[in-house]
C-alpha positions in Angstrom: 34.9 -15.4 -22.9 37.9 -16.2 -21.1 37.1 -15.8 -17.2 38.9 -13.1 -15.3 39.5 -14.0 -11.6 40.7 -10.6 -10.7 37.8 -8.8 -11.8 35.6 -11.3 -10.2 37.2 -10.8 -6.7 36.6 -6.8 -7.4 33.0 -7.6 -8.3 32.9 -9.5 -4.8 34.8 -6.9 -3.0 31.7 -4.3 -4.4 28.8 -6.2 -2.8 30.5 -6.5 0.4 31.2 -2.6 0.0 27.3 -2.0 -0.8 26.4 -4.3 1.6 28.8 -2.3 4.4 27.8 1.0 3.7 24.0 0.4 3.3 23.1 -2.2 6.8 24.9 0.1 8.8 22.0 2.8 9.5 20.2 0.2 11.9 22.6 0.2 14.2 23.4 4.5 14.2 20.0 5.4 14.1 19.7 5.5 18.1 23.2 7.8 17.9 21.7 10.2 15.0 18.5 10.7 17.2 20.3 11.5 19.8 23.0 13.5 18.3 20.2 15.9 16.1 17.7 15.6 19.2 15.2 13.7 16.7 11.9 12.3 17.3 11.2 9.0 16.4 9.4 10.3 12.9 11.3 12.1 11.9 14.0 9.9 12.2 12.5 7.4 9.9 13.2 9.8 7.3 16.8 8.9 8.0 16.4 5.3 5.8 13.9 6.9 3.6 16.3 9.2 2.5 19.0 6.0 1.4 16.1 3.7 -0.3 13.6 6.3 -1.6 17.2 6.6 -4.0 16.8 2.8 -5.2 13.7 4.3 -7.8 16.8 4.8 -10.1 17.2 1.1 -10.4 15.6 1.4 -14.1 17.2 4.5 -15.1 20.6 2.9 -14.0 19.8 0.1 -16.0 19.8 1.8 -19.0 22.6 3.7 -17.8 24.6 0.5 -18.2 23.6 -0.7 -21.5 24.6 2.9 -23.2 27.6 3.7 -21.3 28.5 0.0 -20.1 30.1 -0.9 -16.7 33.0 0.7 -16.1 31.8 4.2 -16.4 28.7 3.6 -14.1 30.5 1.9 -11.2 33.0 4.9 -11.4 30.3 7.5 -10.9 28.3 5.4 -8.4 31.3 5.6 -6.0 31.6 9.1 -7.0 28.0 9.8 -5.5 29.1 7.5 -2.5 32.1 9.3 -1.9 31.1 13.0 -2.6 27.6 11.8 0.6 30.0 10.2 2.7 32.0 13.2 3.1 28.9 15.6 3.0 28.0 13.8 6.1 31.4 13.8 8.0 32.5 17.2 6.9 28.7 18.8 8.2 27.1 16.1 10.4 23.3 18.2 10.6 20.2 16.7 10.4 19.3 18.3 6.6 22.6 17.4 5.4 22.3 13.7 6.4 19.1 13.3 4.7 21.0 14.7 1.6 24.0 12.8 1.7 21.8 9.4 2.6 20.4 10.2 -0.6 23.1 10.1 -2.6 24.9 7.2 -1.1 21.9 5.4 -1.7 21.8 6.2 -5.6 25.1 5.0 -5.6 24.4 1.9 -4.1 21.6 1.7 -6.5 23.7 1.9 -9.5 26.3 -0.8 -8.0 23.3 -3.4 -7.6 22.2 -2.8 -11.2 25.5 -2.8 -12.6 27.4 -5.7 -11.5 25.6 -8.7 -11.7 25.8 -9.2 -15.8 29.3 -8.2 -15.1 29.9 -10.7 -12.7 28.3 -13.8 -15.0 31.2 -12.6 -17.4 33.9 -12.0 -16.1 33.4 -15.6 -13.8 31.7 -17.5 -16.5 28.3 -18.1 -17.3 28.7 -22.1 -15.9 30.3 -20.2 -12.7 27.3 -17.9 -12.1 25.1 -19.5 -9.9 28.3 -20.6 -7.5 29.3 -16.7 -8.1 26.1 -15.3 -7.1 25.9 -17.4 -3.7 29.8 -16.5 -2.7 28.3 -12.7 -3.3 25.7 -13.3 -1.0 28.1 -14.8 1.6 30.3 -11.4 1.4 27.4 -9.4 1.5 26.0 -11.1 4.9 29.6 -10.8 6.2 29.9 -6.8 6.0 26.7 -6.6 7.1 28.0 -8.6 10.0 30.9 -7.0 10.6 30.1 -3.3 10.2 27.7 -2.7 13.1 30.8 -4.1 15.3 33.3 -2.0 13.6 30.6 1.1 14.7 30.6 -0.2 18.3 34.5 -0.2 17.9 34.4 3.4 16.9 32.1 4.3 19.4 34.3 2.6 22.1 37.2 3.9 21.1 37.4 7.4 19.5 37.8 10.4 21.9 40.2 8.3 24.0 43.5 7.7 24.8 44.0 5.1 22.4 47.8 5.2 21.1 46.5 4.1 17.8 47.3 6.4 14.8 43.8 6.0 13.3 42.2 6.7 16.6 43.8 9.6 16.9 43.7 11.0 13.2 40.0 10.6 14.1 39.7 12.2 17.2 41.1 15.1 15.6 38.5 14.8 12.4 35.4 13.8 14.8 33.4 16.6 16.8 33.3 15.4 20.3 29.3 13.8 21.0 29.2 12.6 17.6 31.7 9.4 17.6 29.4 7.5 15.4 30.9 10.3 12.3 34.1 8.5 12.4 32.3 6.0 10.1 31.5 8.4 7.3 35.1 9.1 7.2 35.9 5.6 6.8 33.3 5.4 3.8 34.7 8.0 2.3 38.2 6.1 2.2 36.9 3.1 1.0 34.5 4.8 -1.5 37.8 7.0 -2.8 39.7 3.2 -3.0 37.7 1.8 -4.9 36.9 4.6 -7.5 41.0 3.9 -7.7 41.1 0.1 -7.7 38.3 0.3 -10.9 39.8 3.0 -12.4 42.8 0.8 -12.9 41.3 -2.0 -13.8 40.7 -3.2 -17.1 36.8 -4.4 -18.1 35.6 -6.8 -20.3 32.7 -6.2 -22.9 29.8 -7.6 -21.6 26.9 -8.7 -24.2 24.1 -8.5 -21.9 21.5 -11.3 -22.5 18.0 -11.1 -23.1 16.5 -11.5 -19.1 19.2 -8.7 -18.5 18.1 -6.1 -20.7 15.5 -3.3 -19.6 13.2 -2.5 -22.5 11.3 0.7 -21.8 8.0 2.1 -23.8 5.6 -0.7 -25.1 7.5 -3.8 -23.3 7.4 -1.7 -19.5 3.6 -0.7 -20.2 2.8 -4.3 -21.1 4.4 -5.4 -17.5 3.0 -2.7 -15.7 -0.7 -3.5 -16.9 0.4 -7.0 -15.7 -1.3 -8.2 -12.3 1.1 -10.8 -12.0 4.0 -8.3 -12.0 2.4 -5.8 -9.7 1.5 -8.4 -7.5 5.4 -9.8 -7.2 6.6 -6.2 -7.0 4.4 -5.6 -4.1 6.1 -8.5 -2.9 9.5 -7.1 -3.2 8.3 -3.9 -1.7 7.2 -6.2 1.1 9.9 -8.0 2.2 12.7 -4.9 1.5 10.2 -3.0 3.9 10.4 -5.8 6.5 14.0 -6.2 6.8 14.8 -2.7 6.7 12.1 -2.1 9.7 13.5 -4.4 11.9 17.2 -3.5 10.8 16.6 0.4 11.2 14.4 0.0 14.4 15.9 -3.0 16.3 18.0 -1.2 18.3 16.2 1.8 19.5 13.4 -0.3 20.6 16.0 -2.5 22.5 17.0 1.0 24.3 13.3 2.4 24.6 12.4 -0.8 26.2 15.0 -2.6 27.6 17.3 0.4 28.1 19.7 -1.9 26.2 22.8 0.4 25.0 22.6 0.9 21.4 26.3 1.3 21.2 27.6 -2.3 22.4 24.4 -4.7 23.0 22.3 -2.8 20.4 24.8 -3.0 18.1 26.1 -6.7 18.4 22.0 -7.3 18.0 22.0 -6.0 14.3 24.8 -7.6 13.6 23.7 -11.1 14.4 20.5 -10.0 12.6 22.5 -9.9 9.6 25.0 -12.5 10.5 21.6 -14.9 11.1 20.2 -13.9 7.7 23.5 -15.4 6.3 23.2 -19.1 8.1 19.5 -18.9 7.1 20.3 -18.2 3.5 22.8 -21.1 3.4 20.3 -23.2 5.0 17.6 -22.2 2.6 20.0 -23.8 0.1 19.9 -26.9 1.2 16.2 -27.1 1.8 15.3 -25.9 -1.9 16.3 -28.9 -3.0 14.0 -31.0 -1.2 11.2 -28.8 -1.0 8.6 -26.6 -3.1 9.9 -23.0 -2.6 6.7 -21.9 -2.2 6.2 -24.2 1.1 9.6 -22.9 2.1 8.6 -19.4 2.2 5.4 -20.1 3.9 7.4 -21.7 7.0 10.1 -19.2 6.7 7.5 -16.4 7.3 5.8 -17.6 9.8 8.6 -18.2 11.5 9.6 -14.4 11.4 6.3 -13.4 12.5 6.0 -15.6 15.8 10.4 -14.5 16.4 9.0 -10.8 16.0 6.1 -11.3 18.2 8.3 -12.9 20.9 11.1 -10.3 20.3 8.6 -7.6 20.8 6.4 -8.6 23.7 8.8 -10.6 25.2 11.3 -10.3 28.3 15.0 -8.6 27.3 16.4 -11.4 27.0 14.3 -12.8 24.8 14.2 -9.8 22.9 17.7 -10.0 22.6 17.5 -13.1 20.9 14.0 -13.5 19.4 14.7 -9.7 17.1 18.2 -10.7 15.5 16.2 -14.7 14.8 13.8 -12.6 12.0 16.9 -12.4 10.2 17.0 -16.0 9.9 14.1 -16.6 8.9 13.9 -13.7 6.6 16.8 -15.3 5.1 15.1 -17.0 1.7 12.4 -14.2 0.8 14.1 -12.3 -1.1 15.4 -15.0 -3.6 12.3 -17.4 -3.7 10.4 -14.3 -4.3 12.3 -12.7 -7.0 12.1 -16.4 -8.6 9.1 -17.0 -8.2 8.6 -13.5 -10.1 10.6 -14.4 -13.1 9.3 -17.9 -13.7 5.8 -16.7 -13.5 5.8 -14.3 -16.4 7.5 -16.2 -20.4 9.1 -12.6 -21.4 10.8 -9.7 -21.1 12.8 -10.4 -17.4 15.4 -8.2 -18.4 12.9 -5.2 -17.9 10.7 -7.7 -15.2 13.6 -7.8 -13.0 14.3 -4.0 -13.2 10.9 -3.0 -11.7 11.3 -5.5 -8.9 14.4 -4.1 -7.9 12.5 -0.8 -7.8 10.6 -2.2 -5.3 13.3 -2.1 -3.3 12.0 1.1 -2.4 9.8 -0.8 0.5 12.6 -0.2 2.7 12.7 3.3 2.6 9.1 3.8 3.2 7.9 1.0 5.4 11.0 2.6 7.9 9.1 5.8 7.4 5.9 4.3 8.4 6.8 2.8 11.8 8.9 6.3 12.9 5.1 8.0 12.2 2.9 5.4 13.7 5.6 5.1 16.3 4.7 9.1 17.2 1.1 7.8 18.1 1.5 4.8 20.1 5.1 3.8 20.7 7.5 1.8 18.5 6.7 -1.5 20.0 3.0 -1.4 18.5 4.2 0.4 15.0 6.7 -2.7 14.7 3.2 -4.7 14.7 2.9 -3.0 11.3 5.7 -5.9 10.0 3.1 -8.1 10.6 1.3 -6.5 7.8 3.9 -7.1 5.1 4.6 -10.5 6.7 1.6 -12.0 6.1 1.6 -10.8 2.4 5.0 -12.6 1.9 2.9 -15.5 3.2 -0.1 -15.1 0.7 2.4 -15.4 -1.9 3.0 -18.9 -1.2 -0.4 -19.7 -1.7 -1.2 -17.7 -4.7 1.7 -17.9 -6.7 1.8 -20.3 -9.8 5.2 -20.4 -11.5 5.7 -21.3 -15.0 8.3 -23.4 -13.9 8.6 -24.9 -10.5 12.1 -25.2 -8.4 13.7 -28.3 -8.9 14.8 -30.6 -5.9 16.2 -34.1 -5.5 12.3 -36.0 -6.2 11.6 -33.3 -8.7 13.5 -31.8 -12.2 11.9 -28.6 -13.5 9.1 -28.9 -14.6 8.3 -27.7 -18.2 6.6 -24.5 -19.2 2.7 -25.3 -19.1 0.7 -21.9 -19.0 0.8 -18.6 -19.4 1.1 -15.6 -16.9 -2.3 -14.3 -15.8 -3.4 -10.8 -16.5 
């Protein structure tokens, strides 16, 4: 098929949007507890709320084949647009939790949706390239929008001449700055149902390690200890990042009485901007290394840079917490490949229940807040050591099909089966 560089710049435009509108609860977390007079559990229920929504991974899935593309991205922006608004038009506690909810779903649906899109419309012999420039835009809204929060923050409910300041202060209740956001989700959620509604889609024959079979082929997986073992890991490392995203900067303000406004903030951000250099760097080293060694180094590294962040002095802190996104940085991708080369069959349907793992991030998040009730955040974040150190058994125990090929090394060829 004929590539289409238009629709693979909207494709790259959507992942930064998901990636913008889902990394930014980390930073306004310390703003929501404040604003709704929260305790620390209950706001954990805050990013439960958004990932507890990525269980529709698989029902999205199928979604997609029946209806195709178009149609789903359209109504996933829908349900982003209609819980952005929610949330700005009726900023309460129970509303959030709501709106969260449904953002979330949409987010879900995006993830599902677009990547068989984006292998078509940039061509298959383009994909890999494709998939890493993705992953570049995604670390750069995740970058960007904590700023753009500290901006808001700064900014609205002040003099400022500028016409979108003061649209906003007219739209934001006073106390609750961080809302200004929500409104500008809801802008770029109502853009982009335009921008796709305009454009034109391409059929996409999805192959076979994209379909998701349900009924025999998903109870066959399931009864699979390989494939509950790799979706534990998924649930693992989704769990991690999202703890130390979502909780990062209120510990920074509990125990450094950093503000989560400006320092907090800038501290998420780097977390994410960090977990983009690391992910170029991981790159580099998978081509001269077993992944699995990778990953083991990688992990420990996180757990020593979250030990240091969270018994160290502030300014350590300050520069130890945003260093687990670096080395977080390859654990997602060496373990979802790792996953698929490990089972022959059926990664169309593999892949979906991984990404249902995904759900790790809503309630590991969830975990810490409640733990955090008994004997402070700074000992519940010890629970990251937990998952950590199954992302490290995974190096050890994992035995691909096929192994990652680097410079001394081509593939090598399929020589087992999966385990049960």
């Amino acid at each position: 098929m004929k590539r289409n560089p238009l629709l693979v710049v909207l494709i790259l435009l959507i992942f930064f949007v998901i990636s913008f509108l889902t990394n930014i609860l980390g930073p306004i977390i310390p703003d929501l507890v404040d604003s709704f007079q929260l305790s620390i559990g209950l706001a954990g229920f805050l990013p439960f709320a958004f990932f507890v929504a990525y269980g529709v991974s698989m029902p999205s899935g199928i979604l997609v084949e029946k209806y195709h593309e178009k149609p789903v991205l359209l109504g996933a922006f829908l349900l982003a647009l209609l819980g952005a608004l929610l949330f700005a038009l009726v900023p309460h506690f129970w509303v959030a939790l709501i709106s969260l909810f449904s953002i979330g779903m949409g987010m879900a649906m995006l993830q599902v949706a677009i990547n068989p899109l984006l292998r078509v419309a940039g061509g298959e012999e383009h994909f890999a390239f494709n998939s890493v420039l993705a992953q570049l835009f995604t670390g750069a809204a995740s970058f960007l929008s904590p700023l753009l929060y500290s901006y808001f923050v700064r900014t609205v409910h002040t003099n400022d001449p500028s016409f979108l300041i003061q649209l906003l202060n007219r739209l934001v209740p006073m106390h609750f700055e961080w809302v200004s956001l929500y409104w500008v989700f809801a802008v770029i959620t109502l853009l982009m149902i335009v921008v796709v509604g305009l454009i034109r889609f391409p059929a996409v024959v999805l192959q076979d390690d994209e379909r998701i079979e349900v009924g025999g082929t998903l109870r066959e997986l399931l009864r699979n200890r390989t494939v509950l073992l790799f979706f534990a890991g998924i649930f693992a490392y989704v769990g991690t990042e999202q703890g130390i995203a979502n909780w990062m900067s209120k510990f920074l303000q509990l125990y450094h009485g950093v503000d989560p406004a400006t320092t907090g903030a800038t501290a998420v951000a780097y977390f994410w901007g960090l977990m983009t250099v690391g992910c170029a760097l991981g790159l580099v080293l998978l081509k001269f290394a077993d992944s699995r060694k990778v990953l083991i180094t990688f992990t420990l590294g996180a757990m020593l840079a979250l030990v240091i962040g969270l018994f160290g002095p502030r300014d350590w802190a300050l520069f130890a917490l945003p260093a687990t996104g670096f080395f977080a940085s390859v654990m997602w991708s060496i373990i979802f490949s790792l996953a698929l080369n490990s089972v022959p069959h059926h990664h169309g349907t593999f892949s979906g229940i991984l990404c249902t793992g995904i759900v790790g991030g809503a309630l590991t998040p969830l975990l810490i807040g409640g733990v955090a009730e008994l004997v402070g955040l700074r000992w519940a974040m010890l629970l990251m050591l937990i998952t950590l150190g199954y992302i490290v058994s995974i190096g050890f125990w994992a035995k691909p099909l096929v192994n990652n090929a680097t410079i001394k090394r081509k593939a090598e060829p399929v020589k087992e089966t999966a385990g049960n």
